[in-house]
C-alpha positions in Angstrom: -0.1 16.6 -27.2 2.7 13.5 -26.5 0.6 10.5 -24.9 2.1 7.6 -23.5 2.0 3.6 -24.1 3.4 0.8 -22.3 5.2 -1.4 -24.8 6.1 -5.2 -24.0 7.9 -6.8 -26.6 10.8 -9.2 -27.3 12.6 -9.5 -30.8 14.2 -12.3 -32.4 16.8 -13.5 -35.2 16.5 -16.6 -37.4 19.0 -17.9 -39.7 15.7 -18.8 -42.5 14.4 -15.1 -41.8 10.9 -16.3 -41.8 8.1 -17.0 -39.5 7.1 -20.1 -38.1 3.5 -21.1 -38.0 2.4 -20.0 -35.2 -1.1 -21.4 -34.8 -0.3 -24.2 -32.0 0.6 -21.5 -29.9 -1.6 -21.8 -26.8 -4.6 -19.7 -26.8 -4.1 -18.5 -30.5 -7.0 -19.1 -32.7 -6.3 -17.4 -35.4 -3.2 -15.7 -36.8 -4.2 -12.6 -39.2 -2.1 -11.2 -42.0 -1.9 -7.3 -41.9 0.3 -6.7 -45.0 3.2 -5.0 -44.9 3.8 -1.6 -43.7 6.8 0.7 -45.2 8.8 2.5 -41.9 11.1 5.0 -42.7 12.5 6.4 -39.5 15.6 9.0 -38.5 17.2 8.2 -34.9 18.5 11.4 -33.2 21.1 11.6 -30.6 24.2 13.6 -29.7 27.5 13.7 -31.5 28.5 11.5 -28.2 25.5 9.3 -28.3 24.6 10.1 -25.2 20.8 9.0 -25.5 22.0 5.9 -26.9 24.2 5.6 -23.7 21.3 5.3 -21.6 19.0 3.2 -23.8 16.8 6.3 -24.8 15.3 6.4 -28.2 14.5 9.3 -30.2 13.1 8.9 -33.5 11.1 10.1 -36.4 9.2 8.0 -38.0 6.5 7.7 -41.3 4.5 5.3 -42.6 2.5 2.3 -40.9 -0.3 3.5 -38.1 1.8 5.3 -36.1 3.7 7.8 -37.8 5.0 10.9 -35.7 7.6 11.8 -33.0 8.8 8.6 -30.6 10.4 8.9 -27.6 11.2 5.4 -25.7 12.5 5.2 -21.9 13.9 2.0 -20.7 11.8 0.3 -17.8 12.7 -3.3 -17.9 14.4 -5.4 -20.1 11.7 -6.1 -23.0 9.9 -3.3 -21.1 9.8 0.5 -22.5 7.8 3.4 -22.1 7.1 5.1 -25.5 5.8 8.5 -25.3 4.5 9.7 -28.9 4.0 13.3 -30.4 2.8 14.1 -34.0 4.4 14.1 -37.2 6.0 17.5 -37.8 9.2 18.5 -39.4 10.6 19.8 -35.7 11.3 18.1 -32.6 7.9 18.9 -30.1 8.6 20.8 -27.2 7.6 18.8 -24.6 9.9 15.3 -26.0 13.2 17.7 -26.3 12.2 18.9 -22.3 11.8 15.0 -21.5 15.6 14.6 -22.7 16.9 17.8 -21.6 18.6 16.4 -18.4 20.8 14.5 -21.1 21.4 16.5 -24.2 21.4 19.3 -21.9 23.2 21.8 -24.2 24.1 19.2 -26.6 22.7 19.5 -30.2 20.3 16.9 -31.4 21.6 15.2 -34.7 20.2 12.5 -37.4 22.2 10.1 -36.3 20.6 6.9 -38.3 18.3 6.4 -40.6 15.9 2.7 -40.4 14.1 1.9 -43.5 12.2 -1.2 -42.7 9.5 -3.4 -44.5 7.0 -4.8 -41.8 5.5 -8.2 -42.9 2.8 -8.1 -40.0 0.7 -11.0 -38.4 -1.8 -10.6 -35.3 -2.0 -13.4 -32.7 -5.8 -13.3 -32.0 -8.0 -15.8 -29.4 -11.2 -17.6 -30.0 -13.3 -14.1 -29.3 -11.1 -12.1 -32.2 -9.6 -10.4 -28.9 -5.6 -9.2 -29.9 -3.0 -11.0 -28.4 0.0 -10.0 -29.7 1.4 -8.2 -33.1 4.6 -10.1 -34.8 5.8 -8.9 -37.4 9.2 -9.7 -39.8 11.3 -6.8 -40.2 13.6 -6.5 -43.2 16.0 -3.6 -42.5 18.6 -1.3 -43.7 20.7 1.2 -41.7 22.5 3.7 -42.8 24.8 5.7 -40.7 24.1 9.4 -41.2 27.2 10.9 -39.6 30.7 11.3 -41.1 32.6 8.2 -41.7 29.2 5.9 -41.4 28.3 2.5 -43.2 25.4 0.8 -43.8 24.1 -3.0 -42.4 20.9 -5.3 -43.9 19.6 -7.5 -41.3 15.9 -9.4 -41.0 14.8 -9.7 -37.4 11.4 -10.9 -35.7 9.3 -9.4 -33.2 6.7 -10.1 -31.1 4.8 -7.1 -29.0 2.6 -7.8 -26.4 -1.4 -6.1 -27.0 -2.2 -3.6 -24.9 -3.1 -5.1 -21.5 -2.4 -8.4 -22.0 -0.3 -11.2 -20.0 3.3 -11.1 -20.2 3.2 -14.8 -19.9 2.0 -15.4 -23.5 5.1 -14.0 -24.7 6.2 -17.2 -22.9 4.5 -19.5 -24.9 5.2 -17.7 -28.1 9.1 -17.5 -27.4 8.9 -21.4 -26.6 7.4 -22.2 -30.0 9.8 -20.0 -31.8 12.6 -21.8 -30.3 11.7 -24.9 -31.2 11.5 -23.8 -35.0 15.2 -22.4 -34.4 14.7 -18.8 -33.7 16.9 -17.0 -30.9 16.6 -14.0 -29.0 18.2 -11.5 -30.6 22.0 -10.3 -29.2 20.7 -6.7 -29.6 18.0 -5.0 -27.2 16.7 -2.8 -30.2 17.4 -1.8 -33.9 19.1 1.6 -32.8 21.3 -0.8 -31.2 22.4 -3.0 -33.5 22.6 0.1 -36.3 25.0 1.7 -34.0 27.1 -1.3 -33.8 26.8 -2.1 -37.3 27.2 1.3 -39.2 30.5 3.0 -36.7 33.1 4.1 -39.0 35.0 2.3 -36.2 34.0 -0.6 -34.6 35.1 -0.1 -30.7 35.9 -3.1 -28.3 33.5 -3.9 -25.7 34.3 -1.4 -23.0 35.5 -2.9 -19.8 33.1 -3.7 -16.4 33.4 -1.0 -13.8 36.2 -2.0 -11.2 35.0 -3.0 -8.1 35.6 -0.2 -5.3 38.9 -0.6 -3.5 39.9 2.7 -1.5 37.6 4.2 0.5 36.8 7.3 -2.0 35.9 4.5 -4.4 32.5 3.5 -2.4 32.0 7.2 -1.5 32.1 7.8 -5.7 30.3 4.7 -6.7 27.5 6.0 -4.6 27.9 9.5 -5.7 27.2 8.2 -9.2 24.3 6.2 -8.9 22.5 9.3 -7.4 24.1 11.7 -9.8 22.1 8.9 -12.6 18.7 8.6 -10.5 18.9 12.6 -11.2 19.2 12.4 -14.5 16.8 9.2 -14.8 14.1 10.6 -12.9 14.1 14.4 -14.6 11.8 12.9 -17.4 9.3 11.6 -14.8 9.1 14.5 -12.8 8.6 16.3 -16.2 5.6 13.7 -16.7 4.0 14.0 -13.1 4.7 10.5 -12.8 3.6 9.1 -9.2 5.9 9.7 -6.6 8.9 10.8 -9.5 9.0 14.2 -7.4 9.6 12.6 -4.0 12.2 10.2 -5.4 14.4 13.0 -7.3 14.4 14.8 -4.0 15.7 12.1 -1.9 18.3 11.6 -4.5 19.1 15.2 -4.4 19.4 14.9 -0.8 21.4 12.0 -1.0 24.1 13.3 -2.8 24.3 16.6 -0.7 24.1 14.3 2.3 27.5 12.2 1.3 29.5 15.4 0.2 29.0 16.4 3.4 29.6 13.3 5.2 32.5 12.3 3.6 34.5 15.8 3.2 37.4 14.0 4.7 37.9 12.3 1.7 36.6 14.7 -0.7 37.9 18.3 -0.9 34.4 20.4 0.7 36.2 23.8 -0.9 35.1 21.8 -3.9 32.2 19.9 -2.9 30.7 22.4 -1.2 29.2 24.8 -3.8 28.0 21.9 -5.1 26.3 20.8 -2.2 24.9 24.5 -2.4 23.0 23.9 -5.6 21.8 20.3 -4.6 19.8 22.6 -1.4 18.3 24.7 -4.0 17.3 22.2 -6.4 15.9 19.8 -3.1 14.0 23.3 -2.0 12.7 24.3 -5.1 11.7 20.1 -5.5 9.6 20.5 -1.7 7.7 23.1 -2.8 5.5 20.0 -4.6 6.6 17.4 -2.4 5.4 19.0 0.4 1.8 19.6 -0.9 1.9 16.4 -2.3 2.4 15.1 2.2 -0.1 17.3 3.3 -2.5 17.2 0.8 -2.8 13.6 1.4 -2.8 13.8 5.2 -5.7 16.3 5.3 -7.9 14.1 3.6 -7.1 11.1 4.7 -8.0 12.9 8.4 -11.2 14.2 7.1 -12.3 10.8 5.9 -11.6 9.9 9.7 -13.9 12.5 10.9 -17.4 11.5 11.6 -19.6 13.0 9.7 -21.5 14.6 12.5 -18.4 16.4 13.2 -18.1 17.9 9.6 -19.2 21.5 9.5 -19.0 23.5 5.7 -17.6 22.8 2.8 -14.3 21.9 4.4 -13.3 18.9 1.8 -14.4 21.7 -0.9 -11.6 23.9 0.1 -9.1 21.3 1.2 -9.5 20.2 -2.5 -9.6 24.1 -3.9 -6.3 24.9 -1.4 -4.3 21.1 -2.9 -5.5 21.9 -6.6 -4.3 25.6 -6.3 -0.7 24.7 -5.0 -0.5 22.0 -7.3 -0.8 24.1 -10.6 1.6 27.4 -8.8 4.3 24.4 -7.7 4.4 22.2 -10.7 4.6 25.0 -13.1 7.7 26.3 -11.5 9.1 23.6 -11.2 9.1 22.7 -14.9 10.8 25.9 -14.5 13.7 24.8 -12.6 14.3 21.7 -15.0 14.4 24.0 -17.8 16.6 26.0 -16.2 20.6 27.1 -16.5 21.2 26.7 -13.4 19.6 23.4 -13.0 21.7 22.4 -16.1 24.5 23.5 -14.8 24.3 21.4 -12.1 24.0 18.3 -13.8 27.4 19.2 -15.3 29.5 20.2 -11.8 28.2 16.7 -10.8 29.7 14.8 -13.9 33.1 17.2 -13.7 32.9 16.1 -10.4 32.9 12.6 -10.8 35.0 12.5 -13.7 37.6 14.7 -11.8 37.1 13.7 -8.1 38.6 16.1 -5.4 40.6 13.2 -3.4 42.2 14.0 -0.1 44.9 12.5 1.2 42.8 9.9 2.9 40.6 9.0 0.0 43.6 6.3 -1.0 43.2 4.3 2.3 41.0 1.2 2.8 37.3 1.7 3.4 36.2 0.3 6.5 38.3 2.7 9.0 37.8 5.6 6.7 34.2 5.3 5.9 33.4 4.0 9.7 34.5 7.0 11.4 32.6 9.3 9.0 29.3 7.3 9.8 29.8 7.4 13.5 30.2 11.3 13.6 26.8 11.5 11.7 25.4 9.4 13.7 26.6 10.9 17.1 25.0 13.8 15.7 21.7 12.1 15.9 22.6 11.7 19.3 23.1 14.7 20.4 20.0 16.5 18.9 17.4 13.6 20.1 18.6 13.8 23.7 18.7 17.8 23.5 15.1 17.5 21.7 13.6 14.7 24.9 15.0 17.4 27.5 13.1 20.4 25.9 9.7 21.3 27.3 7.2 20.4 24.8 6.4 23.5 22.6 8.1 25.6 19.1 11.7 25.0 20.9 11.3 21.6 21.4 9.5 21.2 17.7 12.4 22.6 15.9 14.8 20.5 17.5 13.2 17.2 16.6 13.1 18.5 13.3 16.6 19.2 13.3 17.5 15.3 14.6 15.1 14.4 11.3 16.9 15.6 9.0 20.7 14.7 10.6 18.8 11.7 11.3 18.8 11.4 7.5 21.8 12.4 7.0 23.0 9.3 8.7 20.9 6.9 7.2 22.6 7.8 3.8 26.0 7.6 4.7 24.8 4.1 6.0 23.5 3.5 2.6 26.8 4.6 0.7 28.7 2.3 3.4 27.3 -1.3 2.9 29.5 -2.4 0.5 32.5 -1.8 2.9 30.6 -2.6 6.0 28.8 -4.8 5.5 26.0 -5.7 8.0 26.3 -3.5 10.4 25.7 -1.0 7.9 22.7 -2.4 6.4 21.8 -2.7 10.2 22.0 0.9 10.6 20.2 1.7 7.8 17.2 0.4 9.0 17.4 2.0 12.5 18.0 5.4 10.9 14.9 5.4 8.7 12.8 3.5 11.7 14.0 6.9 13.6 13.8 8.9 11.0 9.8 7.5 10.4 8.9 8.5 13.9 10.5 11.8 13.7 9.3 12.6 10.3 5.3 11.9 11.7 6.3 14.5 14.0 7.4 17.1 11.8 4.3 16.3 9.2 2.2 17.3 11.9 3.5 20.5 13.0 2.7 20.8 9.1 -0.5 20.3 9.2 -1.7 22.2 11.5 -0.1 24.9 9.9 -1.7 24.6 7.2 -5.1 23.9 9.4 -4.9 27.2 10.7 -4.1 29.2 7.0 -7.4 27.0 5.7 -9.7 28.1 8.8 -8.2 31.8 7.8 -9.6 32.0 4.7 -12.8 29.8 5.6 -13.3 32.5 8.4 -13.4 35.6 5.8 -15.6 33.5 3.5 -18.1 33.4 6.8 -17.9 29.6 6.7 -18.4 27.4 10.2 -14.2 26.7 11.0 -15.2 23.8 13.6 -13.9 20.7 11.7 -10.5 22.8 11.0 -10.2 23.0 15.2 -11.6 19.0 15.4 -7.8 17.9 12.7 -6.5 20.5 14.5 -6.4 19.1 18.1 -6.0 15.3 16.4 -2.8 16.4 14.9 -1.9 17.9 17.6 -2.2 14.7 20.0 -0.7 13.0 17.1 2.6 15.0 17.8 2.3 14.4 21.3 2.1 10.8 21.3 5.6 10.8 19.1 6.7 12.8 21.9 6.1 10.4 24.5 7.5 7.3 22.5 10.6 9.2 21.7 12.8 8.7 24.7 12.0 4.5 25.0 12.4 4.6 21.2 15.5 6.3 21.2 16.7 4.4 24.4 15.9 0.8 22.4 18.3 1.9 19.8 21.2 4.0 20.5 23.8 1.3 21.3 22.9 -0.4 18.0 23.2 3.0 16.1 26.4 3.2 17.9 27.7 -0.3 17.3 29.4 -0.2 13.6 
C-alpha cells in the first residue's frame, strides 16, 4: 500500500563541497551525525521525458531507510508530494495509474541511474525534537539510454522534519550563505542528470509568445485546462479534497470555450471533442454530486432541533453517502483507466498542437472574442427572464437550471477573455458566478429533496418514523423559493453590467 509524505526541502551547491557548522543556527542544539547511507536509485520516464516535462519523479530506489518505489508531484517550489510503495522488481499498480494521464500509452524506461553517498546530519532542539535532516550528497549519473554520458557533482540538502516550520529553513539557508553556499541552479538531481548526461545538450527552449490573434487567447486558455486535466488525474486518483470537483470544472471549461468560440475554431472538429469532455464531466458528477448533497443533508440535520429528529435518520443519511461513495469512486477509477478517457487526453493535445483555425481566428482579439462573450451572455438573458415569467413549479425548475449552466457557460468565456479585455472581463466574471451562486442554491435544492424523498422511501419499508425527512423536506423547499423571489431584483441589479463589455 503507496502512503504519502509531504516533503519540504531546499538543496544547495558549494564550491568546498562540505558542510558548514551549523550549530549557531537558531534553535539548533545539537547537530547529530547519522553516517552515511549508500542510495542507488533508477529514474523512469518516457523515451520523450514526458514525466520530466512536468517535474514528476519516478524512481527506484535501495539502500538508506527508505528503500522502495517513489513517486514525487510538484506542489510548490521546494514543495513535493512523495507518494511511496515497496521495494519490488515491478512498477506497483497504483503509482503507474497515478501517472497514467501522462505516459498514457507510453512505455516506462530506465532512463537514469543516481548512485549517491549520503553523509547525513540531524538538526535537533534543546528537547532532542528533529528539526531538519541535511545531508552531503556525492553523486554520479549515468545516462541509461542510447548515446548517454555520465556527470559527478556534490550538492547539499536540507529537508524540513515532518511538521515543522518552513521558516527554519530560513535561518538555515541564511547561515549557509554566509559560509558561501548557494542555492542550487537545479530544482532536483533528476534535473540536473538530465541536463548533464543528454547525448546532446539542447538550448534553453524559448518563452511561450504572448497571445496576439484572437485564437491565440482562445488556445492559451484551451491549454491551461487541457494541463489542470492532466494535473489533477493523480488527485482524483488519490481522493484528494475537492480534486473531483476541480477536474470537472476543468472539464467543463474546456467544453464551454469550444463551444463559445466555434467561430474561430472549426466545431466539425471541436465538436466530437466537446462530446467526450460531456461524458468525462458526467461520468465525473456521479461523485461530485454526492459529494454536494451529502454535505447539504447533514449540515440541515445538524440545523434541526433535536426535538424534531425522529429515527435513525443521520444513520441512513451516513449508510445512503457511504454506499454512493464506494459504487461512484470505483467507477470512476474506471473511467481514468480507461481508453476512452485516454484517448481523450490525446484529441486535446492533437488539438492544440494542430488547431482548427477559421478564417477569423487571425484577427485581433478584442472584436472577435467580445462578440463571442456577448452571445453567451445574451443567452443568460434570455433563459432568466423566461425562468422569472414561469409559474413556480418542474417548468419553471428546469429553466433556472438551464440559465445555470449557460450562466456558466458565460462565466468561462469571461475567464478565457481577460487577457484581451481586460476589466470588463474580469468584471463579468464575477457577475456570472454571483449569478451563477444564486442559481446553483436553487438547483442543489431541487437535489435534495429528491434525494429526501428516495431516503424516506427506503426508511418507510424499514418501518422507520419518515417525519424529519418531511421537516428538510419543506426547509429545502422554502430555500428554493426564497431564490425565487430574489431572482428578478438580482437579475434586474445586473443585466446592464453583464451587458456592458
Amino acid at each position: 500500500m503507496a502512503e504519502t509524505k509531504r516533503e519540504v526541502e531546499r538543496k544547495y551547491e558549494s564550491d568546498e563541497s562540505g558542510l558548514p557548522d551549523l550549530t549557531g543556527v537558531a534553535g539548533v542544539a545539537t547537530v547529530l551525525d547519522q553516517g552515511v547511507a549508500h542510495l542507488d536509485a533508477t529514474y523512469y520516464d518516457t523515451a520523450d521525458e514526458r514525466l520530466a516535462a512536468s517535474s514528476v519523479t519516478l524512481r527506484r530506489r535501495t539502500g538508506g531507510s527508505d528503500a522502495g518505489w517513489h513517486l514525487k508531484f510538484p506542489v510548490a517550489p521546494g514543495v513535493r508530494d512523495e507518494i511511496r510503495a515497496p521495494l519490488s522488481d515491478t512498477l506497483p499498480g497504483d503509482l503507474a495509474g497515478l501517472v497514467r494521464s501522462r505516459v498514457r500509452g507510453g512505455e516506462l524506461l530506465p532512463v537514469v541511474r543516481l548512485r549517491s553517498d549520503r553523509d547525513v546530519r540531524h538538526l535537533v532542539d534543546a528537547d532532542g525534537k528533529l528539526l531538519a535532516e541535511v545531508s552531503v550528497d556525492a553523486v554520479r549519473a549515468d545516462r541509461l539510454t542510447a548515446g548517454g554520458g555520465e556527470a559527478q557533482w556534490t550538492e547539499i540538502e536540507v529537508e524540513l522534519a515532518d511538521g515543522g516550520d518552513p521558516a527554519f529553513l530560513d535561518k538555515v539557508e541564511k547561515r549557509l550563505r554566509k559560509a558561501g553556499v548557494r542555492p542550487s541552479a537545479s530544482p532536483s538531481k533528476l534535473a540536473r542528470a538530465l541536463a548533464e548526461t543528454a547525448p546532446h545538450r539542447q538550448p534553453a527552449s524559448a518563452p511561450a509568445a504572448r497571445p496576439v490573434t484572437a485564437a491565440d487567447h482562445v488556445l492559451a486558455y484551451v491549454r491551461a485546462q487541457r494541463d489542470a486535466v492532466v494535473e489533477l488525474d493523480p488527485a482524483v486518483r488519490r481522493d484528494a479534497e475537492d480534486a473531483v470537483h476541480s477536474l470537472r470544472v476543468a472539464t467543463r471549461r474546456l467544453r464551454s470555450t469550444l463551444k463559445t468560440y466555434g467561430e474561430l475554431l472549426d466545431r466539425t472538429v471541436t465538436d466530437p471533442v466537446g462530446d467526450e469532455l460531456k461524458w468525462l464531466a458526467g461520468e465525473l458528477g456521479l461523485d461530485r454530486d454526492r459529494e454536494v448533497l451529502t454535505a447539504r443533508l447533514t449540515t440541515a440535520l445538524d440545523e434541526v432541533p433535536a426535538t424534531l429528529v425522529r429515527g435513525p435518520v443521520r444513520e441512513r443519511l451516513h449508510t445512503w453517502a457511504s454506499a454512493e461513495h464506494g459504487g461512484t469512486r470505483g467507477r470512476l477509477i474506471g473511467v481514468l483507466d480507461s481508453g476512452r478517457y485516454l484517448a481523450l487526453l490525446d484529441a486535446l493535445d492533437a488539438l492544440i498542437a494542430d488547431p482548427p483555425l477559421k478564417k477569423a481566428a487571425g484577427k485581433k482579439p478584442h472584436k472577435k472574442i467580445a462578440k463571442a462573450v456577448t452571445r453567451d451572455v445574451r443567452k443568460v438573458a434570455g433563459l432568466v427572464e423566461r425562468a422569472v415569467e414561469l409559474e413556480p413549479g418542474t417548468d419553471r425548475d428546469v429553466a433556472i437550471h438551464e440559465a445555470r449552466k449557460k450562466t456558466k457557460r458565460a462565466r468561462y468565456a469571461a475567464e478565457a477573455a481577460r487577457p484581451a479585455l481586460g476589466k470588463p472581463a474580469k468584471d463579468l466574471v464575477k457577475t456570472m458566478k454571483a449569478l451563477q451562486i444564486l442559481l446553483g442554491e436553487h438547483q442543489d435544492s431541487v437535489m435534495a429533496r429528491q434525494a429526501l424523498r428516495e431516503l424516506a422511501a427506503v426508511a418507510h419499508a424499514a418501518g422507520e418514523n419518515t417525519f424529519t425527512y418531511g421537516v428538510l423536506h419543506e426547509r429545502e423547499e422554502q430555500r428554493a423559493v426564497r431564490v425565487e423571489t430574489e431572482l428578478p431584483g438580482f437579475w434586474n441589479a445586473i443585466k446592464d453590467g453583464a451587458a456592458g463589455l
